[in-house]
Residue frames as qw, qx, qy, qz and C-alpha x, y, z in Angstrom:
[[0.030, -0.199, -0.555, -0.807, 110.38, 115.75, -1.13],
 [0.325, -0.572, -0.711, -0.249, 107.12, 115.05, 0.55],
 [0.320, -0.521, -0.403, 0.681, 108.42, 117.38, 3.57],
 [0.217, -0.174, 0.254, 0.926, 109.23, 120.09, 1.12],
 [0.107, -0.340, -0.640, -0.681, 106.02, 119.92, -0.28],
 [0.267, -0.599, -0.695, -0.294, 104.43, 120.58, 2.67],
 [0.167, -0.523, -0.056, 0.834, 106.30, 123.59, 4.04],
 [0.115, -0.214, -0.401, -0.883, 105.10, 125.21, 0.30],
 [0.296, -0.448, -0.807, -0.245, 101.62, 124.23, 1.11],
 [0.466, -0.629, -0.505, 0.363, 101.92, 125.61, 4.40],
 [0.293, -0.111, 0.113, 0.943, 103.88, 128.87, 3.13],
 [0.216, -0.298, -0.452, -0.812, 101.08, 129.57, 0.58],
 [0.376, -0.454, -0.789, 0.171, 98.45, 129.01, 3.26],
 [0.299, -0.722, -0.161, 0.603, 99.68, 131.80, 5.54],
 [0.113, -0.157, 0.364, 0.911, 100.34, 133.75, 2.56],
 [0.176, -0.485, -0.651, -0.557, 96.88, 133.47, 0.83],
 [0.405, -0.660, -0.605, 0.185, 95.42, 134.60, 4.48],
 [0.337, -0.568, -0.308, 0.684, 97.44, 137.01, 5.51],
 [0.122, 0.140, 0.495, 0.849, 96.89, 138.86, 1.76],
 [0.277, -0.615, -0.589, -0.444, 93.16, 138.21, 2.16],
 [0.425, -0.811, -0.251, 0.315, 93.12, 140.07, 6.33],
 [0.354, -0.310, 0.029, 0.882, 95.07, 142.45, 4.77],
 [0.149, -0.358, -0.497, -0.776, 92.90, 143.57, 1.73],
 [0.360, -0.677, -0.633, 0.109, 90.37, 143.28, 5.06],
 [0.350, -0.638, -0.287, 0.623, 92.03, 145.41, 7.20],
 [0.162, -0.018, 0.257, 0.952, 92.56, 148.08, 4.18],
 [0.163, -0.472, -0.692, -0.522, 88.94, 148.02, 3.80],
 [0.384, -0.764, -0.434, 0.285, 88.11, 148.74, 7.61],
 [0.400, -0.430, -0.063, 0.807, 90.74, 151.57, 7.38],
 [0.147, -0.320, -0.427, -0.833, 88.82, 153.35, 4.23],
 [0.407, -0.549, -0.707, -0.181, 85.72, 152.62, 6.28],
 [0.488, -0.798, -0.352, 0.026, 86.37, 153.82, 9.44],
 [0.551, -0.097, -0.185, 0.808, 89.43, 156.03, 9.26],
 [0.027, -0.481, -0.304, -0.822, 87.27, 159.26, 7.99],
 [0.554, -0.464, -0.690, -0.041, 85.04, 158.76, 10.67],
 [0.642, -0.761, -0.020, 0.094, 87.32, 159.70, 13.56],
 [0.643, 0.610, -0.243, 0.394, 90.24, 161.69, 12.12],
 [0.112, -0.822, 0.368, -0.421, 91.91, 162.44, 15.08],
 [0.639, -0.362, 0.624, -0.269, 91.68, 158.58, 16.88],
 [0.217, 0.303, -0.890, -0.263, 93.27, 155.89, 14.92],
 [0.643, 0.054, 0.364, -0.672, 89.49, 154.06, 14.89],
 [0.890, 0.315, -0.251, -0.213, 90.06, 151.61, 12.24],
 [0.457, 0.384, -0.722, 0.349, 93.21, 150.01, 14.12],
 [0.286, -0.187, 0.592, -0.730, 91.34, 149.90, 17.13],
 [0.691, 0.150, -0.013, -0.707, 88.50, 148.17, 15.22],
 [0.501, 0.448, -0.741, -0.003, 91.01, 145.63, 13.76],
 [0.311, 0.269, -0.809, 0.420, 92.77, 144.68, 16.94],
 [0.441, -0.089, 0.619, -0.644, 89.33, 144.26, 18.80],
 [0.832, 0.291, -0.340, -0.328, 87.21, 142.50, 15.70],
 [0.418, 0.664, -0.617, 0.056, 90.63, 140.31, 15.76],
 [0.182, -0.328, 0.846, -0.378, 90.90, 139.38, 19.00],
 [0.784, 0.067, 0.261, -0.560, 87.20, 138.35, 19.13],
 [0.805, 0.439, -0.262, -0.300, 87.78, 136.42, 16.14],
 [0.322, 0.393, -0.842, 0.178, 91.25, 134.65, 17.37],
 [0.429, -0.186, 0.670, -0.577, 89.14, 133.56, 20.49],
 [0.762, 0.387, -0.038, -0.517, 86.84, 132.28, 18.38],
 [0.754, 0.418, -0.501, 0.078, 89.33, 130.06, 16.37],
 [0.153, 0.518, -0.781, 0.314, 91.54, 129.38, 19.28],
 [0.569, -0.042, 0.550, -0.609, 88.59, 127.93, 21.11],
 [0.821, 0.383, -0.108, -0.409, 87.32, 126.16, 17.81],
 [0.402, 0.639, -0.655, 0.042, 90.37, 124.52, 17.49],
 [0.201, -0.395, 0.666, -0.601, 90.37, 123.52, 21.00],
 [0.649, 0.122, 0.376, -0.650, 87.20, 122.21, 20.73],
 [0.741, 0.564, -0.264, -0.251, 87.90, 120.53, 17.30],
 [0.551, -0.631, 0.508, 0.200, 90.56, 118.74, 17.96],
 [0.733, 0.346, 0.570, 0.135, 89.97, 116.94, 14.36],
 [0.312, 0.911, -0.030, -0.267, 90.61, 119.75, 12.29],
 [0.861, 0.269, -0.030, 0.431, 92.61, 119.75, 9.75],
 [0.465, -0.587, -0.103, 0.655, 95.72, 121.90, 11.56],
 [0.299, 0.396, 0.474, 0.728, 95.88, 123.61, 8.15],
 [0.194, -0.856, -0.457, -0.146, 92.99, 125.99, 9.36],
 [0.575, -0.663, -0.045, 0.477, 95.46, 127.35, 11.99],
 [0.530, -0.322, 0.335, 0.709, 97.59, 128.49, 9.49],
 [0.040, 0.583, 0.796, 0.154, 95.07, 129.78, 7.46],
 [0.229, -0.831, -0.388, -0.326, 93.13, 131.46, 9.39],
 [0.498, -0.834, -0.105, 0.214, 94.57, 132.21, 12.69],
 [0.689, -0.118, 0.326, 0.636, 98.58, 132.39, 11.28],
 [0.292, 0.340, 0.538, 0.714, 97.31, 133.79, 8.15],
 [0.050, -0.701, -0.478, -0.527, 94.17, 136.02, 7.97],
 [0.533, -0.765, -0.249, 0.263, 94.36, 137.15, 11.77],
 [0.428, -0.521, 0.199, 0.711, 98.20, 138.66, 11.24],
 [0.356, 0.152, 0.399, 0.831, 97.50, 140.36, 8.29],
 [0.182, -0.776, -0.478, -0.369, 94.34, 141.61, 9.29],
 [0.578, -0.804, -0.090, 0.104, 95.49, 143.13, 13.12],
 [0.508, 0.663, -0.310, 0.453, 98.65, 145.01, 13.55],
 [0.688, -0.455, -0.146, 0.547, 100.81, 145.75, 16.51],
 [0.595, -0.301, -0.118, 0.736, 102.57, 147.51, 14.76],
 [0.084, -0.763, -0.278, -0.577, 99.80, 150.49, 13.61],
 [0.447, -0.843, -0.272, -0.123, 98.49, 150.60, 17.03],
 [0.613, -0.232, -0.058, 0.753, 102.78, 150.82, 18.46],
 [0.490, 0.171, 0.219, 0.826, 103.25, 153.45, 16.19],
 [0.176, -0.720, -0.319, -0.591, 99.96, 155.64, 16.26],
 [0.525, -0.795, -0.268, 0.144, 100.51, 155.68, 19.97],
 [0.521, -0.492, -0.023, 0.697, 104.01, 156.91, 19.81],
 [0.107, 0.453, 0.347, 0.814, 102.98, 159.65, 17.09],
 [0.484, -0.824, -0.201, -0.215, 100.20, 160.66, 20.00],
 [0.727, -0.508, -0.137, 0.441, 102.84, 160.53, 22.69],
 [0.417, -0.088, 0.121, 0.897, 105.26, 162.92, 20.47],
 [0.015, -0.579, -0.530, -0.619, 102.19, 165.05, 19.67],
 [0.005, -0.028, 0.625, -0.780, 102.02, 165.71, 23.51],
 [0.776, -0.142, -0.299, -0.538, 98.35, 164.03, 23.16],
 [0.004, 0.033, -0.943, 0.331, 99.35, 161.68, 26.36],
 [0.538, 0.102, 0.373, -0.749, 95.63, 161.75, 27.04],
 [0.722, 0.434, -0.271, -0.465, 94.84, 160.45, 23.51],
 [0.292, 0.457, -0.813, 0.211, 97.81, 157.86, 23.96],
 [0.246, -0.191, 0.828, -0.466, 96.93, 156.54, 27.21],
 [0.707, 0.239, 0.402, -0.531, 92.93, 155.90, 26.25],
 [0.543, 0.661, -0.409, -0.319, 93.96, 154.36, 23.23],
 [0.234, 0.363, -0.891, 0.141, 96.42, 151.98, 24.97],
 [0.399, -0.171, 0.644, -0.630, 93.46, 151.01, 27.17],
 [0.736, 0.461, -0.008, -0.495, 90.90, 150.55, 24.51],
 [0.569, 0.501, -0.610, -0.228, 93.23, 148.59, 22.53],
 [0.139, 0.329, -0.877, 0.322, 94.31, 146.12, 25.58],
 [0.281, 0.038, 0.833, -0.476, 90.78, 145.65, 26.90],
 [0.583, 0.361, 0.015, -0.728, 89.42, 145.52, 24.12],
 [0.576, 0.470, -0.563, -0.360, 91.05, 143.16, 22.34],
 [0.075, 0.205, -0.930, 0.297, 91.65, 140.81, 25.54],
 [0.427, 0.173, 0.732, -0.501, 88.31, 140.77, 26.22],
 [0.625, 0.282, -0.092, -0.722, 87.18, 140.42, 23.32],
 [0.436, 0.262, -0.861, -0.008, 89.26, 137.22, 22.56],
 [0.179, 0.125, 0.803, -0.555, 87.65, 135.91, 26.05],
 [0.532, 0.241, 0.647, -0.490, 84.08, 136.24, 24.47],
 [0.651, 0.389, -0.410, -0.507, 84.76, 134.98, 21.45],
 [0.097, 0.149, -0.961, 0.211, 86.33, 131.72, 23.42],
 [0.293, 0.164, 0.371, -0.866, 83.38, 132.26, 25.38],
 [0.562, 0.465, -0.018, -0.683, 80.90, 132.11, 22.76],
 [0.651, 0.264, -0.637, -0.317, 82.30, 129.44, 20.70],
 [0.048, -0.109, -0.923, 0.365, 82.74, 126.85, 23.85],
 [0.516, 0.283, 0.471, -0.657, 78.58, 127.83, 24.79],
 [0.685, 0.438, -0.115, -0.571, 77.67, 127.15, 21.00],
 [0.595, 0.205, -0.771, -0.101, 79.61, 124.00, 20.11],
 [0.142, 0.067, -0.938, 0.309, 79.24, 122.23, 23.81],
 [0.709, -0.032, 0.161, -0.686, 75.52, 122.16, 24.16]]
């Protein structure tokens, strides 16, 4: 009973997150889709914001070791995967790719891959300098 109660707990967790990075990510995509109608700019925005932000938590965690693990699910489970997609940025590339917009495609795949890796690096980064002083 007590197990069961804390797989719900944990269900609704990642559920309450991944609602609340979604209602995010719909916001960035009203924001910044108008912007740049031709370059899927609000999925790009996501999946770099995102990374930063997982770095950020994955490092915090790291660093935290106390936390309650709950957070993880949360935040990084939850709010992170509902906010960032895969499977926009998949798809908008292979809509460029059948558009014969390889150009558009390719810079896209870059942007997304070094963006989002490096951003996750200086959001580790950033939280290891500010908590280990």
């Amino acid at each position: 009973m007590i197990r069961a109660r804390m797989v719900i707990k944990n269900i609704l967790l990642v559920f309450v997150g991944a609602g609340t990075g979604g209602v995010a990510r719909y916001l960035v995509n009203t924001a910044f889709n108008p912007l740049l109608a031709p370059f899927p700019l609000s999925t790009l925005t996501v999946n770099v914001a995102g990374g930063f932000l997982a770095g950020i938590l994955v490092a915090l965690l790291a660093l935290r070791p106390g936390l309650d693990p709950t957070v993880r699910l949360l935040l990084l489970t939850g709010f992170m995967g509902g906010l960032t997609t895969f499977s926009a940025f998949s798809t908008e590339v292979g809509l460029l790719l059948q558009a014969g917009r390889a150009l558009q495609a390719a810079t896209a795949i870059a942007l997304h891959v070094v963006g989002s890796v490096g951003a996750a690096l200086l959001g580790m980064a950033l939280c290891r300098a500010l908590l280990t002083r």
